[in-house]
N, C-alpha and C positions, 0 to 999 in steps of 0.2 A: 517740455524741453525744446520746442521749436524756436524760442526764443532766443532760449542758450544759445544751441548752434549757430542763430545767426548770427552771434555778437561773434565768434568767432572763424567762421567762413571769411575766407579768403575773398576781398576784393578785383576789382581790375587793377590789369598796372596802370605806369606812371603815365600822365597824359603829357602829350608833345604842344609846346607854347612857344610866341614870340621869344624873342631874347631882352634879356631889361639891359637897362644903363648897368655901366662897368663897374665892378664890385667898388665900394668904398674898404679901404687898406686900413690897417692900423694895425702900429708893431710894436707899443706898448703893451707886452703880457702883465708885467705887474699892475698896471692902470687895470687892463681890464680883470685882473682877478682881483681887485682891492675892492671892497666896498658895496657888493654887488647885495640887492635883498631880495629874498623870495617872498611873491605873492600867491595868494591862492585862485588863480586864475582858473575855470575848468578851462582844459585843452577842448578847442572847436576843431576838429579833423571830420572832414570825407572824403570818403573815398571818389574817387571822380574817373567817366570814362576814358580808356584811351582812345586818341584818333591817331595814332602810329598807323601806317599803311607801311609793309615788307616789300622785298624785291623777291618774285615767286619764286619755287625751288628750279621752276624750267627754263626761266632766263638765269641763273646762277647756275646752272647745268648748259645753256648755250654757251655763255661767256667764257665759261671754262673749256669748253670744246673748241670754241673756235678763235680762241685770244692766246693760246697755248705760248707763242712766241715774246707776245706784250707781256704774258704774266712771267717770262725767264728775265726780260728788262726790267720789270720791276723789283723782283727778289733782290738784284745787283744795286737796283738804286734806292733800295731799303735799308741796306747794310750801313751800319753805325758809323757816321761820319767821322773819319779823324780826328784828334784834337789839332784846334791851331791858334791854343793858347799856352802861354807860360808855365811852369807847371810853382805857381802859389798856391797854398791854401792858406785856412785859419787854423789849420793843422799845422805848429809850430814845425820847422823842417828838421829838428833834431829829434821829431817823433817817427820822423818817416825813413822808413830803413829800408835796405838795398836785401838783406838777407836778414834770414830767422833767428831768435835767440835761443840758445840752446839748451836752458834750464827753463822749468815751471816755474809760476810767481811763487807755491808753496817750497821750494827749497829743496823738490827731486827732480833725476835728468825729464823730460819728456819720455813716456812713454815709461817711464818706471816707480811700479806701485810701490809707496809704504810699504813697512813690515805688517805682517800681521797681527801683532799685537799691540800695532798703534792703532788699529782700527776698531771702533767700536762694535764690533757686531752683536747683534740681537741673541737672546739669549733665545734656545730653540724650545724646549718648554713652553716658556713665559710666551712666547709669540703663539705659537700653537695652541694654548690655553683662550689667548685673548682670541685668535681668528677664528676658532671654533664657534664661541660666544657671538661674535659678530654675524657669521654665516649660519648660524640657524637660526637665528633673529630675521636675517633677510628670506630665507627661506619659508618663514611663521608666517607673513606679512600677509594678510587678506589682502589680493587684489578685486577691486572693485569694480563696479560694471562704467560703460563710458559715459552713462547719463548721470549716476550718481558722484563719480570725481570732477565733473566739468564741472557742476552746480559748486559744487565745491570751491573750485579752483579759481572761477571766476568771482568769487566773494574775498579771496587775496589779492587778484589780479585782476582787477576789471577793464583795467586799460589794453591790458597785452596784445588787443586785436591791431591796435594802432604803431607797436612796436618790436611785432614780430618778422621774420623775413617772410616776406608772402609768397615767395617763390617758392620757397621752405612748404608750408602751408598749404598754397596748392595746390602741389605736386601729390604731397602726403595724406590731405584731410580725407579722402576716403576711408583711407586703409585708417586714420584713427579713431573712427568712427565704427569700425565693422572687426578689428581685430580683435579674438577672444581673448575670455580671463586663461583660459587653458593657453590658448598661445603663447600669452607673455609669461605665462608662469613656468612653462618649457623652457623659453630664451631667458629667463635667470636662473631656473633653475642649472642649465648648461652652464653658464658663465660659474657660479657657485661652486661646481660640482671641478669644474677646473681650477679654480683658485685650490680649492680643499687638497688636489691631486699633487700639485707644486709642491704646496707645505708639507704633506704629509699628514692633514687634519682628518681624522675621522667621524664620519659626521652623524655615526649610529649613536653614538656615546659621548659624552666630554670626559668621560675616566682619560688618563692619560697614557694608559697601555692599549688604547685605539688606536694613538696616532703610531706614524712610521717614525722611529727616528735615525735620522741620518747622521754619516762619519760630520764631526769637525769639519772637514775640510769641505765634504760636500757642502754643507749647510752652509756656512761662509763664502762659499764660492755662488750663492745664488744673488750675492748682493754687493758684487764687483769688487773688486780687487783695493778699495780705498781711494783713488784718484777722483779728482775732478775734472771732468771735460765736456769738449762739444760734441754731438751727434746731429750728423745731418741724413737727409734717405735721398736720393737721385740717380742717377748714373744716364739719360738717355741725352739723345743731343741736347737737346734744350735744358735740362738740370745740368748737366756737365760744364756748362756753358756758365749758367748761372754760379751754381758749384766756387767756379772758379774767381770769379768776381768775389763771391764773398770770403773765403780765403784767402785772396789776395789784401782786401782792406785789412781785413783781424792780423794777417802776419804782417805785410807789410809798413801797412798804414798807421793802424793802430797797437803795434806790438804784443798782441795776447798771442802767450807763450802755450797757453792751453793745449793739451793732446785734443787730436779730433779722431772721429771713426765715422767712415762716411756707408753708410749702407744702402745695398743695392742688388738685382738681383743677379746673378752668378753669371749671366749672359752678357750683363750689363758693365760689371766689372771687366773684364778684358781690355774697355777702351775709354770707358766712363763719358760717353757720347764725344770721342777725339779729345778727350781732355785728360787725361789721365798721363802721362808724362809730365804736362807744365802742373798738375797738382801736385803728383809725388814727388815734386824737387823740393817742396815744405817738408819742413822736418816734423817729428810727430803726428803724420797722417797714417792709420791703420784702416782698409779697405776691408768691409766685412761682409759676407753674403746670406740675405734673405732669408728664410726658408721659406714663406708663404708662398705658393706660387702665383705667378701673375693673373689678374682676373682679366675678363670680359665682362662686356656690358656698361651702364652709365659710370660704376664706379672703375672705368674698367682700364685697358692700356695707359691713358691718357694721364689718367690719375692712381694712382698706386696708394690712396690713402692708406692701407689697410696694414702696411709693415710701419706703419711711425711705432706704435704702440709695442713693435718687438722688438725694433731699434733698444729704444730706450730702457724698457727692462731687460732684456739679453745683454746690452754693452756692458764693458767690463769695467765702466768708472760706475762709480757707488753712488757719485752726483752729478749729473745730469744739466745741462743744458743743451736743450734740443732746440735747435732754427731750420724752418723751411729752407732751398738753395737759393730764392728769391728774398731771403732779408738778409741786408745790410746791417750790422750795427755802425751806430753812429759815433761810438768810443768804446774801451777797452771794457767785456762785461764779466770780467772775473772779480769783481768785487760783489756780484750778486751771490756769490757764496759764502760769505762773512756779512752778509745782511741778518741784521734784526727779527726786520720783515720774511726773510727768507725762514729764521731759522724756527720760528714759530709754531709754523705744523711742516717745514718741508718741503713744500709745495705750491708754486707762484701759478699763477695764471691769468692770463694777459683780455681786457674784453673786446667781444664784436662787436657790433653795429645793433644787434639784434638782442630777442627775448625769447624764451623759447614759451609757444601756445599755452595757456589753460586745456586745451584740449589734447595736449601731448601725452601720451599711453606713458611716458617716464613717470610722473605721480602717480598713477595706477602699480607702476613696476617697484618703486622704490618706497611706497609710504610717505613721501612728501610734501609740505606746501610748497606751492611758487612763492616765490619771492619777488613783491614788487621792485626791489631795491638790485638785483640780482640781473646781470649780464650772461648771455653765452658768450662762449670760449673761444679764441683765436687763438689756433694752434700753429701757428707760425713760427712763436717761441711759448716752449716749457720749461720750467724749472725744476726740479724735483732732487730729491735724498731719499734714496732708498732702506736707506739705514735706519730713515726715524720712525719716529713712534715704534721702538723692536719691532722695526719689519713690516709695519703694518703697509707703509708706502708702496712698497713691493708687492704686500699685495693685490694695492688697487690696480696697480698697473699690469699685472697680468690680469687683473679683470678686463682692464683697458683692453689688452693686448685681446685677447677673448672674444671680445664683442668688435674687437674689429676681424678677426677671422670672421666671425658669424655677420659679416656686415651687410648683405642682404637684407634682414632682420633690422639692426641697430642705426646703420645710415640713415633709416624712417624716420628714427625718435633725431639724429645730430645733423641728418644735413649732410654729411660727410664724417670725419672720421673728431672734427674738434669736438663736440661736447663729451663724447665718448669719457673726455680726461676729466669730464665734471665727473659723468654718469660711476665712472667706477668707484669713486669718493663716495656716491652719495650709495652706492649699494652698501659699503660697509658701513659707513656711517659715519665718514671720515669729514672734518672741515678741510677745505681746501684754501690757501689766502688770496684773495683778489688784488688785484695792483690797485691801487687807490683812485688813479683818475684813468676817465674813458678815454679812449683813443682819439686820436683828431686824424683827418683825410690829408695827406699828401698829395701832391697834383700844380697844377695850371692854369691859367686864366682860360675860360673859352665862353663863349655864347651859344646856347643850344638849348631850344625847350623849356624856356625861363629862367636858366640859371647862367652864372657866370662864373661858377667853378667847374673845373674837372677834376676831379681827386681817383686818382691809382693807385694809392701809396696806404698804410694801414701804419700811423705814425705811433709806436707804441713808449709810454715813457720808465724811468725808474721808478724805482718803489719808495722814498725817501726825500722831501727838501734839501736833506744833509748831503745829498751825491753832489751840489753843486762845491764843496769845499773840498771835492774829491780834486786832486793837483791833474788829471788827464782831462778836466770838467775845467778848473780854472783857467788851464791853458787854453781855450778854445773863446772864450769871454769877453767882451769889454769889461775893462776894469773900472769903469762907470756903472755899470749896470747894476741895477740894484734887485739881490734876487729874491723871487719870489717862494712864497709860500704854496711850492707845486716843485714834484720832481721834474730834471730835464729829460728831454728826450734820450730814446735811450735805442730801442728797434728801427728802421726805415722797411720795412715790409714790403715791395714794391709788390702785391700780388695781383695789380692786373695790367702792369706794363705788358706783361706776354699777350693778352688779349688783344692789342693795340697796330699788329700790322701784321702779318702775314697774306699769302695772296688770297686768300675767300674774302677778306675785312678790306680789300682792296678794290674787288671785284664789285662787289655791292657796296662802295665810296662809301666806307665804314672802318678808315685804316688810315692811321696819323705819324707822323714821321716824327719820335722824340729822338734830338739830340742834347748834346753840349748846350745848355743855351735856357732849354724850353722845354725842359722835366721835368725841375726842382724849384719849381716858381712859389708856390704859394702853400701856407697852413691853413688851414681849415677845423677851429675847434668850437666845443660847445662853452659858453659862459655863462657859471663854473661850471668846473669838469669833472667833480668828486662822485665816484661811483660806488662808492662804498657805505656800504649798511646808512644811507643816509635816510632819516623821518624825516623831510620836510620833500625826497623826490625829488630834489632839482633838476633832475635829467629827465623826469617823466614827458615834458613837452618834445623834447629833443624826435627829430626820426630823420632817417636815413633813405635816400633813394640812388635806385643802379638802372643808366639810362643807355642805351646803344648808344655811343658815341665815342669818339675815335678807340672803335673796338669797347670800353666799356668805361663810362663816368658815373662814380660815384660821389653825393653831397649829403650831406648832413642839414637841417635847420630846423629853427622853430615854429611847431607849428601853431603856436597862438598869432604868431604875426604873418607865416605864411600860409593862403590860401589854398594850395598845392598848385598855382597858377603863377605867382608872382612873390617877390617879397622872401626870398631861398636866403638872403644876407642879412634881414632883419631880426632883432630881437636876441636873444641870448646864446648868437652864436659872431664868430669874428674872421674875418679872414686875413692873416696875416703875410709881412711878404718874408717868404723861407730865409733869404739871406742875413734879413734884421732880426727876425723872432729871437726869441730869448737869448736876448744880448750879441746877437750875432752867433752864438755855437753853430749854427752849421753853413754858416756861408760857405763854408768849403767843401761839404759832402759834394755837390755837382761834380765840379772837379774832381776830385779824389776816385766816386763812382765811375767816373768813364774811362778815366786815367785806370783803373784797375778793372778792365775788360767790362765793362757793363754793358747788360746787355738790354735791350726795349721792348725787344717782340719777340 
C-alpha cells in the first residue's frame, strides 16, 4: 500500500514565479463555448517546491507593537472609498426602487404562510416507513479498513490527487489514515440515531407500532409553514456589514420580495454587528436565534460554520434558499423555485474548486464510490424543499444539521461545514442535483507569481440556458447578443474580498485597497464548463490554486498547457473582461455593489 498513499499525500504548495505578459481578454462567451473538441490528452502535473519566504511571527509581533499609531491611519485610509460616479447601471432604472414591495412573488403578504391544506405535507407513516428502510441500511454498511477503500477508490479516481484541495489534505491526511472503523461507525451511528429521534423512527423494528407517532400539527410543523424564502447566518461586525449589502441589492436593486430569516446567535442579535436598524427597515426580515452555542478553536469565533445546517432546517419556510452574507446575487433568484432542475430531487447544489480525496474516511462511512465526474460543495448558496421526497429532505438535513454539531469529527471529512450538505444525502441515499456548469473566479488583473489573475469572487451560475428568456435576464443584455448554450450567472460570492485588507495583511504588505473601479474587472472560467455526469471529463485537466496575495488570489487553469510555472491563461481556460462577458449582464453589478454598502475587507 505504500504506493497508494503516495499517490495521494499531499504535496508542497504553490511555488512563487516571475509575472508573465498581461492576460490575453476575450469577451466572446458564445465563440468560446461553440465548437470546442475534447482530446484525450494524459494531464502532465507536478507537484513543484515552494520558494515562498514569510515575514517571521516576531517581526509581525514588533510591527504591531510599535507602529500602533500607523496602523489607526491605516484602518481610516482603508475604508471604502466613496462613490464619485453617477449612479447608471445595466440595471434598467425602473428595476431599482427606493422602497420594498410588500407582497411575495407567490401571491401572500410577506411573512405570511399558506393555509395548511395548501401545503403538501408528507404523509407520517409513509416517511417513517421509508427512513426507517434507509437508516438501517446506513447502519448495516461494513466499514472498511483505510487500506482496503483507498485501493479501491483510487481505481475510480486516479486523478483526484491533482484535484483536491491540498490544504484540505494536509491538514487532515493523518488522522485519515489512522482513524478507526469503530470511530466512524460511532460518528454515524450518532448522526442516525438523531435523524431516527426527530422522526420518531424506531430502529429495533420496522413494525410500525415502534415508531412514535406525532399530533398533526406537530408533525407538519417540522417542515415549515409552506412559504419560500432566504436564510442567511451572521450577525457579528463584519457579517452585519456584509448582511447588509446583500439585502440591500435583492430589495432594493433587484426587487425579490422574498421573506428572509437571518440567524444568529442570541448575543449577536441585539445589534447584528451595528447593523440591525438599517436591516430591520426591510419589510419581511424575521431575526432568529441559534441554539448551538458558539465554539472555539479553528472552526471557531471567526467562523460559526456549524449553525448553517440548523438555520436551514429549523426555519420556518418549507423551501429554502440559503446565501452566505458575503454573496451577492446578480438578479432576482426566486424563480429557482419553479425550476425544473430544482424540482427534481429538491435539492440544488452549487460546486467548489475542488474534489474531495480517494483517501477520505467518507467512502469508508457511506459505502460509496468517488465519482470522477463529481465536485465538492460550495455552500455559499443551498437550495433545498424540505417537503420532497415525503420528507425525506428533511431528513438529510438534520443529518446535516448533526454532523455539524459533532463538527470536530465531520469538518475532517468537508473542510468546514460545505460538503456536510453532500455527506447527509449520501448517508441516506439520497441524489442530490448538481448545477450543470463549474463555477468560474471572479477578481482582477494583477501580476504575482506567474499569473495575471486575481480571483476573490466564487462566480456561481443558474441551473438552465432558458433563465436567459427570463424578462429580469433580458433586461440586463445586449439585444445583439446571441445566447449561449450555458446558464447566466446568477451568485457573485465575494468570499475572500474580506481576506484582502485588514491591519495584519497590511503589516506584512499583504493588503490591497479594492474600490469602485478595481474589484469587478475580470471572469476567469474553464472552456467548457459542464460539470455534470460528463464521460469524456472535460474538466479533469482544470485545477485551481490559492496564493497569498492581496490577502488571498485565487486561479483556475489548465494544466496540460501550464507548467505550474507559467502559461495560468493558456489552453482551456478564458479570461474575460466582467463588463462585456455574457452580453454585458453585469456591467453594472460594480456599481450597484458599492452603491449598496459593499463591503472589501
Amino acid at each position: 500500500m505504500a504506493d497508494c498513499k503516495k499517490l495521494v499525500q499531499p504535496g508542497p504548495g504553490p511555488p512563487f514565479y516571475p509575472p508573465l505578459r498581461p492576460v490575453d481578454t476575450r469577451d466572446d462567451t458564445t465563440n468560446l463555448m461553440r465548437g470546442f473538441q475534447q482530446d484525450d490528452v494524459t494531464p502532465r502535473w507536478a507537484d513543484r517546491s515552494s520558494s515562498s519566504s514569510t515575514t517571521s511571527n516576531k517581526k509581525v509581533a514588533y510591527c504591531v507593537a510599535s507602529c500602533g499609531f500607523v496602523g489607526l491611519l491605516y484602518l481610516f485610509a482603508s475604508t471604502p472609498r466613496p462613490s464619485t460616479s453617477s449612479k447608471t447601471y445595466s440595471y434598467p432604472p425602473f428595476r431599482i426602487s427606493t422602497s420594498t414591495p410588500s407582497a411575495s412573488s407567490h401571491g401572500f403578504p410577506l411573512n405570511t404562510p399558506p393555509p395548511p391544506s395548501e401545503v403538501a405535507y408528507p404523509t407520517q407513516t409513509k416517511t417513517q416507513q421509508e427512513l426507517y428502510s434507509r437508516l438501517d441500511t446506513a447502519l448495516a454498511l461494513p466499514i472498511k479498513s483505510y487500506d482496503e477503500s483507498l485501493s479501491e477508490q483510487l481505481e475510480y479516481c486516479p486523478l483526484f490527487k491533482e484535484q483536491t484541495n491540498p490544504d484540505q489534505v494536509r491538514d487532515n491526511f493523518e488522522w485519515y489514515t489512522t482513524v478507526s472503523e469503530q470511530e466512524l461507525e460511532d460518528a454515524r451511528a450518532k448522526v442516525v440515531s438523531r435523524v431516527a429521534k426527530v422522526f420518531g423512527v424506531g430502529l429495533g423494528d420496522s413494525r410500525i407500532r415502534d415508531h412514535t407517532t406525532r399530533s398533526t400539527k406537530d408533525w407538519n410543523s417540522l417542515f415549515g409553514d409552506g412559504r419560500r424564502g432566504i436564510v442567511y447566518t451572521g450577525g457579528n461586525a463584519d457579517t452585519g456589514k456584509r448582511l447588509l449589502n446583500s439585502l440591500t441589492v435583492l430589495r432594493n436593486y433587484l426587487n425579490c420580495t422574498l421573506p428572509v430569516e437571518i440567524w444568529a446567535f442570541e448575543d449577536e442579535l441585539r445589534t447584528l454587528g451595528g447593523q440591525r436598524d438599517a436591516i430591520e427597515k426591510f419589510e419581511g426580515i424575521t431575526l432568529r436565534a441559534a441554539t448551538r452555542r458558539q465554539q472555539e478553536g479553528r472552526w471557531g469565533w471567526d467562523k460559526q460554520f456549524q449553525i448553517k445546517g440548523e438555520a436551514i432546517a429549523n426555519s420556518a419556510f418549507s423551501e429554502v434558499l440559503y446565501l452566505d452574507s458575503d454573496n451577492v446575487p446578480a438578479r432576482d433568484p426566486t424563480f429557482l423555485f419553479d425550476s425544473p432542475v430544482y424540482k427534481e430531487n429538491g435539492i440544488v447544489l452549487w460546486p467548489d474548486f475542488a474534489k474531495d480525496s480517494p483517501a477520505n474516511p467518507i467512502w469508508r462511512l457511506t459505502g460509496r464510490n468517488c465519482d470522477p465526474s463529481e465536485w465538492q460543495a460550495e455552500s455559499g448558496q443551498v437550495l433545498v424543499n424540505k417537503l420532497a421526497r415525503e420528507g425525506l429532505n428533511l431528513a438529510a438535513l438534520i443529518a446535516i444539521e448533526t454532523m455539524q454539531r459533532e463538527h470536530k469529527f465531520w469538518f475532517k471529512l468537508s473542510g468546514g461545514d460545505k460538503d456536510t450538505f453532500r455527506y447527509g444525502f449520501f448517508l441516506l441515499d439520497l441524489p442530490y442535483t448538481p448545477v450543470p456548469h463549474y463555477l468560474s473566479a471572479g477578481g482582477s488583473a494583477a501580476s504575482y507569481n506567474g499569473h495575471t489573475f486575481c480571483g476573490h469572487t466564487m462566480l456561481q451560475y443558474g441551473l438552465s440556458p432558458e433563465e436567459w428568456s427570463l424578462p429580469e435576464v433580458q433586461r440586463l443584455v445586449d439585444p445583439e447578443y446571441e445566447i449561449p448554450d450555458h446558464a447566466p450567472p446568477l451568485f457573485v460570492h465575494a468570499n475572500l474580498l474580506k481576506h484582502s485588507g485588514g491591519f495584519l495583511n497590511w503589516i506584512t504588505g499583504n493588503s490591497y485597497d479594492y474600490h469602485r473601479g478595481n474589484t469587478f474587472q475580470q471572469i476567469k472560467l474553464a472552456i467548457p464548463d459542464h460539470a455534470q455526469n460528463s464521460t469524456s471529463l472535460l474538466l479533469r485537466d482544470i485545477r485551481y490554486t490559492l496564493v497569498r496575495y492581496r490577502g488571498h488570489c485565487t486561479d483556475i487553469f489548465d494544466s496540460r498547457e501550464s507548467d505550474g510555472l507559467t502559461g495560468f491563461e493558456q489552453g482551456r481556460v478564458s479570461v474575460l473582461e466582467w463588463k462585456s462577458a455574457w452580453g454585458g449582464m453585469m456591467s453594472g453589478f460594480e456599481d450597484m455593489f458599492f452603491d449598496a454598502h459593499g463591503v472589501t475587507a
